[in-house]
C-alpha positions in Angstrom: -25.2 250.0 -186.6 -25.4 253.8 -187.5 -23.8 255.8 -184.4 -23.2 259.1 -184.0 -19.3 258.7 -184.0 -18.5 262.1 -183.8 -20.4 262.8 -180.1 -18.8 259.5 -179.3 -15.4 260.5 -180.2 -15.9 263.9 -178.2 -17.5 261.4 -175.4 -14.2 259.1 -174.9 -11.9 262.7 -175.2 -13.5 264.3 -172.5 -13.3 261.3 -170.6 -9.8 260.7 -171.1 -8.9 264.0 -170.4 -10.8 263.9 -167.7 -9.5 260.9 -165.9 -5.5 262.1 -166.6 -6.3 265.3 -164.4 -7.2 264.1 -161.9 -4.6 261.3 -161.6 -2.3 264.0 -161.6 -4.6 266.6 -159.3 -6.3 263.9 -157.5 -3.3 261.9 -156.6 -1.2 264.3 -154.4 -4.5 265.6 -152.7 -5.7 261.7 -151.7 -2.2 260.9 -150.5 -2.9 264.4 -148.3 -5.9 263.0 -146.8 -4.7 259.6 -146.3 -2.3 261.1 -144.2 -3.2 260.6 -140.1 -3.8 264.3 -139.1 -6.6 266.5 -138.2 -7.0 270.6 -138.6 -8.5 271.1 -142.3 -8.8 267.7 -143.5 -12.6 267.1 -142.9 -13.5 270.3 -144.5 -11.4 269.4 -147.7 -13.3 266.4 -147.3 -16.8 267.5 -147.5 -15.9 270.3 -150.5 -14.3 267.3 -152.2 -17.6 265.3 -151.5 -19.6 267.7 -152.6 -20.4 266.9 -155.9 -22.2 263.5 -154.9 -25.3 265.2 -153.8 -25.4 268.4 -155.5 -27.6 268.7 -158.5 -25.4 268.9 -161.6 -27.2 272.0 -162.7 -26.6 273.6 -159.4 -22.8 273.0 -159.9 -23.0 273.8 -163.7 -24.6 277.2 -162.6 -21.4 277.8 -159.8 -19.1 277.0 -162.9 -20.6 279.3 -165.4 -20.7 282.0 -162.6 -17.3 281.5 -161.9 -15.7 281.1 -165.4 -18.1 283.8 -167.4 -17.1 286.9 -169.0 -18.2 289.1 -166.3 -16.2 287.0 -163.5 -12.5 287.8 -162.8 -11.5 284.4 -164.0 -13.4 285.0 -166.9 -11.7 288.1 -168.2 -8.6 287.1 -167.0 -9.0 283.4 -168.9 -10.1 285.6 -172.1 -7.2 288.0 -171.9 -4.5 285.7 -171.8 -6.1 282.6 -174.2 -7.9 285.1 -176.6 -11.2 282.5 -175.5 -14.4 281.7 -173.0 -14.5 279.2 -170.9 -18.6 278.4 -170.8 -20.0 276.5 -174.3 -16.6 275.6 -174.8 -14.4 272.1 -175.2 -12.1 273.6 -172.0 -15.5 274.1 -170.0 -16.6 270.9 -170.8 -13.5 269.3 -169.4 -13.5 271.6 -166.7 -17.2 270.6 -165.7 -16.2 267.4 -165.9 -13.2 267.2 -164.0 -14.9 269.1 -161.2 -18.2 266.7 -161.3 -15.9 264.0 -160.8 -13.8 264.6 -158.3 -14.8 262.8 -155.8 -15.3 259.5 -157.6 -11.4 259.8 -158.2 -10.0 261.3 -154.7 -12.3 259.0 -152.7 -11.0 255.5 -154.3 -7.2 256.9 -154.2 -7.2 257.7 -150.4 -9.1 254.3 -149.4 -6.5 252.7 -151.6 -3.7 255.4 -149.8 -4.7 254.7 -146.6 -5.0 251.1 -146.3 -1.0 250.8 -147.2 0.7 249.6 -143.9 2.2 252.7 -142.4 5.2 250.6 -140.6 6.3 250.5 -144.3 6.5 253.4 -145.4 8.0 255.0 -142.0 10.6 252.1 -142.3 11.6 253.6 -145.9 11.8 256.6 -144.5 14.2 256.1 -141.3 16.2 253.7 -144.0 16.9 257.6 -145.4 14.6 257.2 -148.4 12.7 260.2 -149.6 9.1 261.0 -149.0 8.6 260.7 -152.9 11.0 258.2 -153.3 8.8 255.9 -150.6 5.8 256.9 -152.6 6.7 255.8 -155.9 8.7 252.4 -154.8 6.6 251.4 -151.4 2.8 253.2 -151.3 2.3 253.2 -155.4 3.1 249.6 -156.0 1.0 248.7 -153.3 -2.0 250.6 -153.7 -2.0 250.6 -157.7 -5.4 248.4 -158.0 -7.2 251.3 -155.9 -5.9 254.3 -157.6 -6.6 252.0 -161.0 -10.2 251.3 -160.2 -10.5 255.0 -158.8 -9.6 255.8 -163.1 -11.9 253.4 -164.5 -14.3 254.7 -162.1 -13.9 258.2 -163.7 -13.6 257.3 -167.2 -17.0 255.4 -166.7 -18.9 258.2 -164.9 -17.8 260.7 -167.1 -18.5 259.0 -170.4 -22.5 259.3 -169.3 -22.5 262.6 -168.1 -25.4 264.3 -168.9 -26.6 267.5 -166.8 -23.4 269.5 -165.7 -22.1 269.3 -169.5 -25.3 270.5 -171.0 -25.1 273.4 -168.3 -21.9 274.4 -169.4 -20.9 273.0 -172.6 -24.6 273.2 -174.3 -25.1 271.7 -177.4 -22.8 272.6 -180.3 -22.1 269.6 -182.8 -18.6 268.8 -182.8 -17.3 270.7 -180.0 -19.5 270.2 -176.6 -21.8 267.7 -177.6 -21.5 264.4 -176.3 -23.3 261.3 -176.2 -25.5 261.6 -174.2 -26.8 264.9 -175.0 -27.5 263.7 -178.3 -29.7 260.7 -176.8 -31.5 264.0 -175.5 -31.8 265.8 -178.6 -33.0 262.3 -180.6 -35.6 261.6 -177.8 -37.1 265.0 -178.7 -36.7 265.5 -181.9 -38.4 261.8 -181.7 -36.3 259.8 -183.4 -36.4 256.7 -180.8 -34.4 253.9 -183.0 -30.8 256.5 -183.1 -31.4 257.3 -179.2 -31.8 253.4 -178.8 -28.5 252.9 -180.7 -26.9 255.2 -178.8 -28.4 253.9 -175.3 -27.6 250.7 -176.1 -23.6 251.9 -176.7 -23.4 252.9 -173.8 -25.0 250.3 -172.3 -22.8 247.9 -173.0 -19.7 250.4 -172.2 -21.2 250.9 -168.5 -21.8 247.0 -168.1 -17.9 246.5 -169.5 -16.4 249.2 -167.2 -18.5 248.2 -164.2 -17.1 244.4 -164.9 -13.4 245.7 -164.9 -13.9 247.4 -161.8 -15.1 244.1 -159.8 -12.8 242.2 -161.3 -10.3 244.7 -159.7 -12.3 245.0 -156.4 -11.5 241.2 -156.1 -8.1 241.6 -156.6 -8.0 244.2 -153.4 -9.8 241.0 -151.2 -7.8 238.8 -149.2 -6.8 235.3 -149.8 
C-alpha cells in the first residue's frame, strides 16, 4: 500500500513531541490541581479546559497572534533563534501542545487525585520529601492514569487537522502532516491515496483507542 511516509513520519514526530511536553509540563500542573485547595484553581481549570470547545481555528488565530513577527514573542523568538514561529516545525508542536492540553492535564489529575491522601501525608510525617512521596507513593500508584492520559495525546494529536493547518500550513516535509494531506488529495481529487491514508489512520485510532480501554480496566476494581 503506497502511503505518504514522509507526512506520516512528520505525523508520529509531532506526536511524540507532543506527548513528552506535556508529561513534563502537564505533570507538575495536574499534581497542582489535584491538590485540595481553592483560590485560583478553578480558573486554571477552565483556561486549561479551554481548548475542548474552542474552534481550532479560533486558537490557531490566538497562536499566530501571539507568536508572529509583529508580537513581542515574535521578535524576541526571532532575535535569539535567528527563526518564526508560524509555518514552522516549532509552531506546529507548539499548536499542538497547546490543542492538547487538556486531554493530558485532565487524565493526570483524575488519576492524581484519586491516590489515597492518608498515604501520602503518612510519607510525609514519616520525614519523606514532598518529591520523594511523589515519585515512590503517588506515581506508582497512579501510573495507569497518567499512562492513558499519554496515549490519549499521542492519539488526538496524530489526527489533528485544523489548528496545524492554521499555523503550520502546508509545506511538504516540514508542517504537513497526515491529515492535511488527506485534505489536499480530497481536492486535488485523488480519492484512492486519501482512502489509503484514512484508512492508516483508521486503524491507528481503533489501536490506540483499544490500549486505552484495556488500561481503563486496569483502573476498575476487583
Amino acid at each position: 500500500m503506497d502511503l505518504d511516509w514522509t507526512a506520516i513520519r512528520l505525523t508520529l514526530l509531532v506526536a511524540a513531541c507532543t506527548t513528552g511536553i506535556l508529561l513534563v509540563a502537564g505533570l507538575p500542573l495536574a499534581a497542582w490541581l489535584a491538590r485540595p485547595q481553592r483560590g485560583w484553581r478553578f480558573l486554571v481549570e477552565v483556561v486549561v479546559a479551554l481548548p475542548l470547545v474552542l474552534p481550532p481555528t479560533v486558537l490557531g488565530f490566538y497562536i499566530l497572534w501571539a507568536t508572529g513577527p509583529r508580537s513581542v514573542f515574535g521578535r524576541w523568538y526571532e532575535a535569539l533563534f535567528d527563526s518564526r514561529i508560524p509555518f514552522t516545525f516549532s509552531g506546529v508542536v507548539l499548536a499542538s501542545v497547546l490543542y492538547n492540553l487538556p486531554f493530558a492535564v485532565r487524565p493526570f489529575t483524575a488519576a492524581l487525585a484519586a491516590v489515597d491522601r492518608r498515604l501520602i501525608e503518612a510519607s510525609w510525617c514519616l520525614g519523606v520529601s514532598r518529591v520523594a512521596t511523589f515519585r515512590r507513593i503517588t506515581l506508582p500508584l497512579a501510573w495507569r492514569g497518567i499512562l492513558a492520559g499519554l496515549v490519549l495525546v499521542f492519539a488526538h494529536a496524530v489526527g489533528e487537522f485544523g489548528v496545524v493547518l492554521m499555523v503550520g500550513g502546508n509545506i511538504p516535509g516540514v508542517t504537513r502532516t497526515l491529515s492535511v494531506a488527506i485534505y489536499d488529495d480530497v481536492q486535488a481529487l485523488d480519492y484512492a491515496a486519501a482512502g489509503r491514508s484514512s484508512l492508516f489512520l483508521l486503524a491507528f485510532a481503533f489501536g490506540m483507542l483499544s490500549l486505552l480501554h484495556v488500561l481503563q480496566r486496569g483502573d476498575r476494581p476487583r
